[in-house]
N, C-alpha and C positions, 0 to 999 in steps of 0.2 A: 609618400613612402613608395619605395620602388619595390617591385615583387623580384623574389630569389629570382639568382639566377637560374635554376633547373626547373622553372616551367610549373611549378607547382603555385597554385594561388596561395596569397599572404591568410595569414588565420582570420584578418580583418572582415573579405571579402565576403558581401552578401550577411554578417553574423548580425547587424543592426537591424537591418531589415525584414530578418527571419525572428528575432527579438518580439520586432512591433508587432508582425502580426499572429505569432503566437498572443503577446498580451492581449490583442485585438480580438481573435479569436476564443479566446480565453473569457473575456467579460463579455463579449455575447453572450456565452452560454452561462454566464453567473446570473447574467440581466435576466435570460430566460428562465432559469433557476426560480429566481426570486419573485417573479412574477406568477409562481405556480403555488394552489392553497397548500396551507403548513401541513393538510393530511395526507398529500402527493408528494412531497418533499422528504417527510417520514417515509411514505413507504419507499421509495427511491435509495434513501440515504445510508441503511444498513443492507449488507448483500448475506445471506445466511450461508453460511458454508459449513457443510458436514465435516466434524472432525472423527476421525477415528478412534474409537475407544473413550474418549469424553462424552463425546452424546451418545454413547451406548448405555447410559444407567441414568436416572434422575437426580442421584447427588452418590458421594464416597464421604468420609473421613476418617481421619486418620488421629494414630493416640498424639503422634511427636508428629516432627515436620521431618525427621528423619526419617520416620516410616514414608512420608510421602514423596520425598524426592528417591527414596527407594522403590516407590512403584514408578514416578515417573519415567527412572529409567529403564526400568524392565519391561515397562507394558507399554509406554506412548512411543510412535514412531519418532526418528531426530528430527525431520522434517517440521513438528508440530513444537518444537523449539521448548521442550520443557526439561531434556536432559539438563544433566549438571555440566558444568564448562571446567 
């Protein structure tokens, strides 16, 4: 395969290679993963992240699911992806 004329490399070049050793790199760290006990793993494996307005109370409910996609959207920011579409 010849590359364009304008000098620009074909989509081909370098994309195998950058392939392998992402997958390369990739199951190293699976291998090292797995070689660590299942109570390091756990703690590793969930990241807790504060949401706004949900982790502000220990539970909510609601009478309909109408009332609750109605607080959804008045009180959860759109970021936290719970508005109605």
């Amino acid at each position: 395969m010849q590359p364009p004329s304008d000098d620009r490399p074909s989509l081909d070049t370098g994309r195998a290679g950058h392939f392998v050793a992402a997958s390369r790199e990739w199951l190293e760290e699976f291998e090292a993963a797995a070689r660590r006990p299942l109570r390091v793993r756990f703690r590793y494996a969930f990241i807790r992240t504060y949401k706004p307005v949900l982790d502000d109370a220990p539970y909510r409910s609601f009478e309909t699911t109408e009332e609750y996609r109605r607080w959804c959207n008045e009180a959860l920011p759109a970021w936290l992806g719970y508005a109605s579409v």
